[in-house]
N, C-alpha and C positions, 0 to 999 in steps of 0.2 A: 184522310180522304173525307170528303163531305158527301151528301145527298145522302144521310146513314136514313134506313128506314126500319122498325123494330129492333130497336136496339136500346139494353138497356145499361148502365153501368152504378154500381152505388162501390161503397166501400169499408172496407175491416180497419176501423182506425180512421187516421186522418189524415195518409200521404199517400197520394197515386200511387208514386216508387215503389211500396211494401202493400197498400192495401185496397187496390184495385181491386174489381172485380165483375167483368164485362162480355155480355155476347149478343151478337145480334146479324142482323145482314146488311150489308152495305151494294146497293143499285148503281149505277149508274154513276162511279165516281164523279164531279166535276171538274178536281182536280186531278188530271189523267198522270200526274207525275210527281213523284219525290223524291225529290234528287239528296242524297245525302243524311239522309236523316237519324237518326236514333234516339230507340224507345226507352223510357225511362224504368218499363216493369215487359214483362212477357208476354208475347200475344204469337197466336198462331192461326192462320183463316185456313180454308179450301176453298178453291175458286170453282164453282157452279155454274159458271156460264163465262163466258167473253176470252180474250187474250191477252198475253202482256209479257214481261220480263222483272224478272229481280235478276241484281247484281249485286256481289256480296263487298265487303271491305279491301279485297284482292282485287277485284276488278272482274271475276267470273263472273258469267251471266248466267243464266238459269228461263229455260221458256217456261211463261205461267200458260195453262190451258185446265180445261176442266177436268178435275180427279187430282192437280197438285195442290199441295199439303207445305206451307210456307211458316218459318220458324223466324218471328221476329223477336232476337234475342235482346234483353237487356243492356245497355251501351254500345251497341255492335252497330256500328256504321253502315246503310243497304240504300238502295235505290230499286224503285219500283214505278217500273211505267204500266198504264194499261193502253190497249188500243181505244181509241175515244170511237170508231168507225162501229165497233161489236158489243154487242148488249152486255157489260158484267154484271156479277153478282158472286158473291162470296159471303161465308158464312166465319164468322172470327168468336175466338175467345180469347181474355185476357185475362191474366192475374198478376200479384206482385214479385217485386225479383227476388225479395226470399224464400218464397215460395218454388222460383225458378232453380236458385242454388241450392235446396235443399233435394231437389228432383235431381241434380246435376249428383249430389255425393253420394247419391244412392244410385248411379248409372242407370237412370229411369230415360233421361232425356240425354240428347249427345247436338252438343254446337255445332260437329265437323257437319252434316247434314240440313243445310237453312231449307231446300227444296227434295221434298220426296213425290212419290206418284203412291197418291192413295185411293182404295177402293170405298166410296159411299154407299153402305146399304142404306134401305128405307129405313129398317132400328134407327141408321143414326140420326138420320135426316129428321126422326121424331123426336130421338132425345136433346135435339139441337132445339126445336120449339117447346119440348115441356121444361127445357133448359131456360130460355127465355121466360115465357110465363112463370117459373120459381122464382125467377128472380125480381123480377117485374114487380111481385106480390109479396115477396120476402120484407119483414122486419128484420132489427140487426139481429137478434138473436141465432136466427136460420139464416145468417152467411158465410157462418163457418162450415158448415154442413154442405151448401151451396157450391162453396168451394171446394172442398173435395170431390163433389159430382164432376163440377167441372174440370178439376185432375185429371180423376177415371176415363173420363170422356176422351181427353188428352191423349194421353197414354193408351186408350184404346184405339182409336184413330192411329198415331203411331204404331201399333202392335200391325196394321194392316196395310203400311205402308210396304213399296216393294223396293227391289234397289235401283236403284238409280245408274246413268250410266259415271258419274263422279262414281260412285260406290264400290262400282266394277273394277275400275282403275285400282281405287283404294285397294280392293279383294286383289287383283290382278300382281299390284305391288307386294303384296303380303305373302301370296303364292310364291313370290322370285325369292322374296327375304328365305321363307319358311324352307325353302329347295339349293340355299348355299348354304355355304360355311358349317355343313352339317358337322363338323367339329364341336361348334359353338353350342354349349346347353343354353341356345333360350329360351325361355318364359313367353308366355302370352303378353303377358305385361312387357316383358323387354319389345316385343314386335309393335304392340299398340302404341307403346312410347317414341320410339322410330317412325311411327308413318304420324304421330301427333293427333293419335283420335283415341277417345276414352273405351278403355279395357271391354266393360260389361257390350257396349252396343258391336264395336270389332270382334266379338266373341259369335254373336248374336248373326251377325249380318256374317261373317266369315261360314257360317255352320248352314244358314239359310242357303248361301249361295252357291259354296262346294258340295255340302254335303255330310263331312267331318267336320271335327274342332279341330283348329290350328293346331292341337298338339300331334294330334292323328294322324293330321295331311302331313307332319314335319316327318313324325316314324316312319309312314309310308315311304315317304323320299327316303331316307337313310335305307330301309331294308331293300330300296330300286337300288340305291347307287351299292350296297352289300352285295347285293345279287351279281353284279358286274365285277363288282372286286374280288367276289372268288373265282374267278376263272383266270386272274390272274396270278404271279408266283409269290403273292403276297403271304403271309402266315397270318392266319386267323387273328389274332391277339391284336395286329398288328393295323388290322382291316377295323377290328373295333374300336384301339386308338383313334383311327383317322374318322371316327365316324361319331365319336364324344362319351363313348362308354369307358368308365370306369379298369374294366377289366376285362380278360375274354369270358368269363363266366357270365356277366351282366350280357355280353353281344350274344351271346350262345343263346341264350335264355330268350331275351328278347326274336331273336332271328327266327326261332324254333315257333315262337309263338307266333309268329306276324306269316311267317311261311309253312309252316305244319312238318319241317323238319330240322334239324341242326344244321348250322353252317358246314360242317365234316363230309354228310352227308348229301346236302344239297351237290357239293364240289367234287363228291365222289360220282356220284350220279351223271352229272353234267358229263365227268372226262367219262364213263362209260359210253356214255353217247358217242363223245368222238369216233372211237376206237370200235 
């Protein structure tokens, strides 16, 4: 996009790819549209004013408005239109894409989410100009340092992102997984592997949104669907089988702890009720 105004960009080294290092505000693009493109290093804006759409490499589209929070990833194919009719303005930072992949193995950043909805305080809205002015005035020495500002900044901006309704699906899906095949011992890792989104952020956004961690919401279910099966003429042992425990000792155990009595008891009680 052109018509950049305070915007500054230098660099760590000597190749965009790895040693970018850039932020600033972009007014009033000229070029209201990019159709296909992708970025050689990292960049992320917030848009502050005007309207528009990203569309990611699937062909989802995403509405841009002000408070979303736009992840344009390293070689990832996206299209970005803006409304040319509404004032824009957006605030961007960039850095290099190893920088990006080393954010990525340390589950800091997560790809499955190109578009969030994020909340700008005034803090940030400062640290985004005394962010510019550092750099503006930085020699090379202070762009190492520069760049981890701009990291933090990153990463905090995302810490205050909310979920999305892509997210919700995601969550929604993860819910169905987490509530069958209660047989099955999976892992957090086995579920995030299944819906194709990294472990640390589905952990994260999972616990934001329900409330528990996926392990929790999965026990929960198990001691709902327990609950049901002893009232049938099922034997105990047999209820913890079908429910991925080990043994009826391990069901007992757990049941007791999740419900405040023994499965024996629980099923004792109940037919008292009947009768």
């Amino acid at each position: 996009m052109s018509s950049i105004s305070n915007c500054v960009c230098k660099y760590l080294g000597n190749t965009e790819k790895d040693g970018i290092i850039a932020c600033g505000y972009i007014t009033n693009p000229s070029n209201n549209s990019q159709i296909e493109v992708k970025n050689l290093y990292y960049s992320c804006f917030v848009v502050l004013k005007g309207k528009g759409e990203y569309s990611d490499e699937f062909g989802r589209k995403y509405k841009l408005a002000p408070g979303k929070l736009v992840q344009r990833l390293p070689g990832v194919r996206h299209t970005i239109t803006v409304n040319p009719n509404i004032q824009w303005k957006e605030y961007f930072l960039s850095f290099g894409s190893s920088t990006y992949y080393a954010l990525i193995s340390m589950g800091l950043l997560d790809p499955n989410f190109p578009v969030l909805d994020c909340n700008i305080s005034e803090s940030s809205q400062n640290e985004f100009d005394e962010l510019i002015n550092l750099l503006k005035h930085a020699e090379n020495p202070m762009l190492f340092s520069i760049s981890q500002r701009m990291q933090n900044c990153i990463l905090n901006l995302l810490s205050n992102t909310q979920i999305t309704t892509r997210q919700k699906r995601i969550i929604s899906k993860a819910k169905d997984l987490l509530s069958s095949n209660l047989h099955v011992n999976y892992t957090e890792h086995d579920i995030a592997d299944i819906l194709c989104i990294g472990y640390e952020n589905f952990r994260k956004n999972f616990k934001k949104e329900v409330g528990v961690s996926p392990m929790v919401y999965r026990n929960q279910q198990r001691m709902n669907a327990a609950k049901t099966m002893l009232l049938s003429e099922l034997p105990i042992a047999e209820i913890g089988e079908r429910l991925g425990y080990t043994d009826a000792f391990t069901f007992s155990k757990q049941f007791k702890k999740h419900c405040g009595k023994s499965p024996s008891v629980y099923k004792k009680e109940f037919t008292k009720q009947l009768f």
